[in-house]
C-alpha positions as a Markdown table, in Angstrom:
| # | Residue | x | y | z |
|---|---|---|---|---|
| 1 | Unk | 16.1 | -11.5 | 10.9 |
| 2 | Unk | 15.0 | -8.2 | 12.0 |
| 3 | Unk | 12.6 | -7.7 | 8.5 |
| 4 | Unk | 11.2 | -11.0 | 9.4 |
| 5 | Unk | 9.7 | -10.1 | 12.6 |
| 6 | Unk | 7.9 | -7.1 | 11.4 |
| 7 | Unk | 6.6 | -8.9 | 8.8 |
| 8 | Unk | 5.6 | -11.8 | 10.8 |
| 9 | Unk | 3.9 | -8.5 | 13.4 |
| 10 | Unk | 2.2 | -7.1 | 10.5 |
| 11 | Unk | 1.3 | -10.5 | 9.4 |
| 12 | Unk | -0.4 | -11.6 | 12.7 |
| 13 | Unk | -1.8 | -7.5 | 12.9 |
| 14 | Unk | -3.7 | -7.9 | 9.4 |
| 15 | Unk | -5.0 | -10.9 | 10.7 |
| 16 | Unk | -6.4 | -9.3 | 14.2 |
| 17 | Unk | -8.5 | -6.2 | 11.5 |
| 18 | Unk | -9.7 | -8.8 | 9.3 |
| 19 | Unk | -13.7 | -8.5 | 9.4 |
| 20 | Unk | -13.7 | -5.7 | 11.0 |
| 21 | Unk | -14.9 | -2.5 | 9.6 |
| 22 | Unk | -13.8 | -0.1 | 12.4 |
| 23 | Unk | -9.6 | -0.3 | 11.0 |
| 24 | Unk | -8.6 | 3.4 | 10.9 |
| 25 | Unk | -5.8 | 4.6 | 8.7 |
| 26 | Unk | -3.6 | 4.3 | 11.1 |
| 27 | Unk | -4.0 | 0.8 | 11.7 |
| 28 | Unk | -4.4 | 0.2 | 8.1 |
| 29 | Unk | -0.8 | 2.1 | 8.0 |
| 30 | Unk | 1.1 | -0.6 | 10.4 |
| 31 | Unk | 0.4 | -3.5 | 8.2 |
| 32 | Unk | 1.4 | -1.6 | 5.2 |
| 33 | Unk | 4.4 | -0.9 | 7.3 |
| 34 | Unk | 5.2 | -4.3 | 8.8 |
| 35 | Unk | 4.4 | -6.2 | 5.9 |
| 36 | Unk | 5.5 | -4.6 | 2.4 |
| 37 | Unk | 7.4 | -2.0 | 3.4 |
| 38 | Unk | 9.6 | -3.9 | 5.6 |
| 39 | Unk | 10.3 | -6.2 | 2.7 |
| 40 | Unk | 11.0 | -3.5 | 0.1 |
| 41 | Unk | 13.1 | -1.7 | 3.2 |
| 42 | Unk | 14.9 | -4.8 | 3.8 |
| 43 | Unk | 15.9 | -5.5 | 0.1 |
| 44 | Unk | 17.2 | -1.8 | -0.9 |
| 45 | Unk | 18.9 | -1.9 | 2.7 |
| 46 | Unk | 20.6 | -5.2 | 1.8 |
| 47 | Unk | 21.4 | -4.0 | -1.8 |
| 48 | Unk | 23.6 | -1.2 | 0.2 |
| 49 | Unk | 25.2 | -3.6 | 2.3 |
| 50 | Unk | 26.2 | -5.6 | -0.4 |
| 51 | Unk | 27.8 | -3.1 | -2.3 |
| 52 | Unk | 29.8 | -1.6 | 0.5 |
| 53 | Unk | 28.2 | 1.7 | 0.9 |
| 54 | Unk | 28.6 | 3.4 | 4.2 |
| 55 | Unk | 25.8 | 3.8 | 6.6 |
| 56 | Unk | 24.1 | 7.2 | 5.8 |
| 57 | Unk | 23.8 | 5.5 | 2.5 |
| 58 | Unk | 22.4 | 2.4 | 3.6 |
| 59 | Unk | 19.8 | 3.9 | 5.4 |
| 60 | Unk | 19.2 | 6.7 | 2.4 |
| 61 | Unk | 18.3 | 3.3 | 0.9 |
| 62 | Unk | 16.5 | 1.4 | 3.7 |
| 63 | Unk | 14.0 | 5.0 | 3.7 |
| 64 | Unk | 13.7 | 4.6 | 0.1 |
| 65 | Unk | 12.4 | 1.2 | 0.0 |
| 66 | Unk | 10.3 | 1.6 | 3.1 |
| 67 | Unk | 8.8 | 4.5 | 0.8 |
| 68 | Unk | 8.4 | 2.5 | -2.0 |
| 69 | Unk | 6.7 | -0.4 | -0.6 |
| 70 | Unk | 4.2 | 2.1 | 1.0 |
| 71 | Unk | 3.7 | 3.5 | -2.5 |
| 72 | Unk | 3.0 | 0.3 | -4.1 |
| 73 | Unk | 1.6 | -1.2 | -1.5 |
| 74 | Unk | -1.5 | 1.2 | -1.0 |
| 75 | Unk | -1.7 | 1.8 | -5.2 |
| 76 | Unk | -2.3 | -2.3 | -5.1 |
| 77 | Unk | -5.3 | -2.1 | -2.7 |
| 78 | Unk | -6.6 | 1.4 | -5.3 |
| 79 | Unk | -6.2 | -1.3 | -8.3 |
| 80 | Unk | -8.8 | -3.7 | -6.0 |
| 81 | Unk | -11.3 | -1.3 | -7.1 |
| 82 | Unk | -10.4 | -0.4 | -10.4 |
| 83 | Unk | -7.6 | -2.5 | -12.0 |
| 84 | Unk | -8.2 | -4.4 | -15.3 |
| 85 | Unk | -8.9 | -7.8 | -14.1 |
| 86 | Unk | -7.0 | -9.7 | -16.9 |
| 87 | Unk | -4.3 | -6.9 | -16.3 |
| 88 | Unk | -3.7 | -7.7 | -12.8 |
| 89 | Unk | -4.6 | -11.8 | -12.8 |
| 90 | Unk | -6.8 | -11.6 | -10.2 |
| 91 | Unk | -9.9 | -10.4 | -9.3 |
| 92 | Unk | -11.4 | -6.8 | -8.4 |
| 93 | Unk | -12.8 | -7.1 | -4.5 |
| 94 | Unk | -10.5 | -9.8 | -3.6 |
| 95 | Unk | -9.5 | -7.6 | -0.5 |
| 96 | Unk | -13.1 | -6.8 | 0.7 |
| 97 | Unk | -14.1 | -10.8 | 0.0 |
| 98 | Unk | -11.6 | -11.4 | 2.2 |
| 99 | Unk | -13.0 | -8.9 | 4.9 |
| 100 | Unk | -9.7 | -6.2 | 4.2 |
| 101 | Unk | -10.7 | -2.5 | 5.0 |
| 102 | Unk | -7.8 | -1.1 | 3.0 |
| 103 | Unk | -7.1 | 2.8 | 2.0 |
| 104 | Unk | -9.5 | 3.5 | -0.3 |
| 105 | Unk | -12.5 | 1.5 | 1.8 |
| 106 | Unk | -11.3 | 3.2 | 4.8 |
| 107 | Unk | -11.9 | 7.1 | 3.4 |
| 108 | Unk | -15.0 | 5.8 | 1.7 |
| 109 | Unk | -16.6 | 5.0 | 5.0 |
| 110 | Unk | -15.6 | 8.4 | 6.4 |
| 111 | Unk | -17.2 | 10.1 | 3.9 |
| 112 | Unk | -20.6 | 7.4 | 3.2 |
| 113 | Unk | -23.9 | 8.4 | 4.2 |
| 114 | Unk | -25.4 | 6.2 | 6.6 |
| 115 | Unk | -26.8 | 3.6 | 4.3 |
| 116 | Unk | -23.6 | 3.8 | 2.4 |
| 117 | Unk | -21.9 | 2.8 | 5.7 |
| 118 | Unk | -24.5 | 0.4 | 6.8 |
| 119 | Unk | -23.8 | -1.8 | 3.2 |
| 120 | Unk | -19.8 | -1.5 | 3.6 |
| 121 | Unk | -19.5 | -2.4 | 7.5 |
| 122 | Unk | -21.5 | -5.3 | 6.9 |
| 123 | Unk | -19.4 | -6.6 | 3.9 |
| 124 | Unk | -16.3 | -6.1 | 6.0 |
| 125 | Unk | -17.6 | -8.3 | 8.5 |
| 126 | Unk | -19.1 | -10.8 | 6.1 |
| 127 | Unk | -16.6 | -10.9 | 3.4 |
| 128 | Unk | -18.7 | -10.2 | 0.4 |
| 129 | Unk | -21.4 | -8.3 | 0.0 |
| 130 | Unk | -22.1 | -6.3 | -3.2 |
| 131 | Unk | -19.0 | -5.3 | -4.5 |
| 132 | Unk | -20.0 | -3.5 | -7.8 |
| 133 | Unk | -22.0 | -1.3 | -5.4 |
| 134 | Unk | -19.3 | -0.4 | -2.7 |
| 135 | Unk | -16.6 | -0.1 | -5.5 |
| 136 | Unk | -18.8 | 2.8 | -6.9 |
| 137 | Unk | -19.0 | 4.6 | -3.5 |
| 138 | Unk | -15.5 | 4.5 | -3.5 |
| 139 | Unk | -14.8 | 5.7 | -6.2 |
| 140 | Unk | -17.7 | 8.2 | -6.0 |
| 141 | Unk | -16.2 | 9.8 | -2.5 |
| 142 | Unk | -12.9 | 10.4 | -4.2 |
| 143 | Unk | -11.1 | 7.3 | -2.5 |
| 144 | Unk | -9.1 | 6.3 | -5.4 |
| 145 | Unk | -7.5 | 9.9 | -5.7 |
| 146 | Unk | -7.0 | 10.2 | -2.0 |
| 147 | Unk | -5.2 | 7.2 | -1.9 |
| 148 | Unk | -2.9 | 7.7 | -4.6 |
| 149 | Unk | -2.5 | 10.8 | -3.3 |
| 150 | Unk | -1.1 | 9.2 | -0.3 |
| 151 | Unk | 1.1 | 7.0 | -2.5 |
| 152 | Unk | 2.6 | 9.9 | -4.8 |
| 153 | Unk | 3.3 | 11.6 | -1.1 |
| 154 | Unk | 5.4 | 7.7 | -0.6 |
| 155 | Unk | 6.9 | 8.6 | -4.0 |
| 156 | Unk | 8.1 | 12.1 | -3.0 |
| 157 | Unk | 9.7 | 10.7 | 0.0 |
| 158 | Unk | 11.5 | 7.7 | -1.6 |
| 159 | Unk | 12.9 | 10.3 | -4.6 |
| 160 | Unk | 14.3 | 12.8 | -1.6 |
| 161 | Unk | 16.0 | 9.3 | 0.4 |
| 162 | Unk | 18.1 | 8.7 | -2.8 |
| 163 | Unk | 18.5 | 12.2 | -4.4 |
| 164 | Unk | 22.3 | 12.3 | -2.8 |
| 165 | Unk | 22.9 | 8.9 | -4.6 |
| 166 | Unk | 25.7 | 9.5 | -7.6 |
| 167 | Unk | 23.7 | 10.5 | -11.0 |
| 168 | Unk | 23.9 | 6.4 | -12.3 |
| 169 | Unk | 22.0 | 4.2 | -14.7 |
| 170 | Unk | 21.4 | 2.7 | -11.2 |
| 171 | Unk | 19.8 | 5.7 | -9.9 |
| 172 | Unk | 17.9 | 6.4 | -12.5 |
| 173 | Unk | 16.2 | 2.4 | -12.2 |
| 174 | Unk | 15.3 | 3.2 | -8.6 |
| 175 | Unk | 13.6 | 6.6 | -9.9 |
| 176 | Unk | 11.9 | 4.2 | -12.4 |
| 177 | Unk | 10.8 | 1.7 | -10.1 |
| 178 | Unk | 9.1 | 4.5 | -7.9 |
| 179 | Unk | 6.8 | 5.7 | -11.3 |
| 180 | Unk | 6.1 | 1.9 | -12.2 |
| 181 | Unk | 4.9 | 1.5 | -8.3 |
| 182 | Unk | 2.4 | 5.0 | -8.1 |
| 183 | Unk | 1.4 | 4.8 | -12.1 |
| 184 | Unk | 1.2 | 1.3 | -12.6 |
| 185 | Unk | -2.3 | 0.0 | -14.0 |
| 186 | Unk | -1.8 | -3.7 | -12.4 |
């Protein structure tokens, strides 16, 4: 019930920095949080409770899923701007046509020139705008590396939640399912 009503908060926060171009991290950060961490929190939590383990272990594993929903989470908005579209089923700039300042949009605006800032802003607000051009400041600024740097930092922190878990094929899948998250390509 709990995971619920942070998603349905993050939910209704996303909602409140649609079309508009001033989201900081931070705010960018509590959706992530509310939304797909909460969910990935609440399924690793749950997959503790269900197996009986005791409660440093269950929250060991709540931290690791809120870790790896961050992770993938942020790695799914870098893939916006440069995924293979017939890789990930949907198309690049679905985020910004929707008027989403995610990670790597955010740092680009911090580091655009004015003109550069001028051409994003006004997408965010409008939903559009030209994509091909914004996705090359992005890239250009070192966006896509910052923000997968921020997701490998998610992946370092959801390896240390479960490195006191027994050495298990079980183990090792969660250690798996943090690489597919930060290295996936859609």
């Amino acid at each position: 019930a709990d995971a619920t009503n942070r998603i349905a908060e993050g939910e209704v926060l996303q909602l409140l920095n649609v079309h508009d171009p001033s989201v900081t991290e931070q705010r960018y950060m509590q959706v992530v949080d509310r939304k797909t961490a909460t969910l990935f929190e609440a399924a690793a939590r749950i997959g503790a409770v269900v197996s009986g383990a005791d409660s440093e272990t269950e929250e060991r594993c709540a931290r690791y899923g809120g870790s790896l929903g961050r992770a993938f989470q942020i790695i799914d908005d870098v893939l916006d701007y440069s995924g293979n579209v017939e890789d990930l089923g949907k198309q690049l700039g679905d985020d910004l046509r929707e008027g989403k300042a995610t990670l790597p949009l955010i740092h680009a605006l911090e580091l655009a020139t004015e003109h550069q800032r001028s051409l994003i802003e006004s997408a965010v607000r409008d939903g559009g705008g030209d994509f091909l051009a914004i996705a090359q400041v992005v890239q250009a600024s070192g966006s896509l590396e910052y923000a997968r740097s921020c997701a490998e930092r998610e992946a370092v922190l959801a390896r240390a939640a479960i490195s006191t878990l027994p050495v298990s094929v079980y183990r090792r899948s969660l250690i798996d399912l943090i690489s597919f998250a930060v290295e996936r390509d859609h």
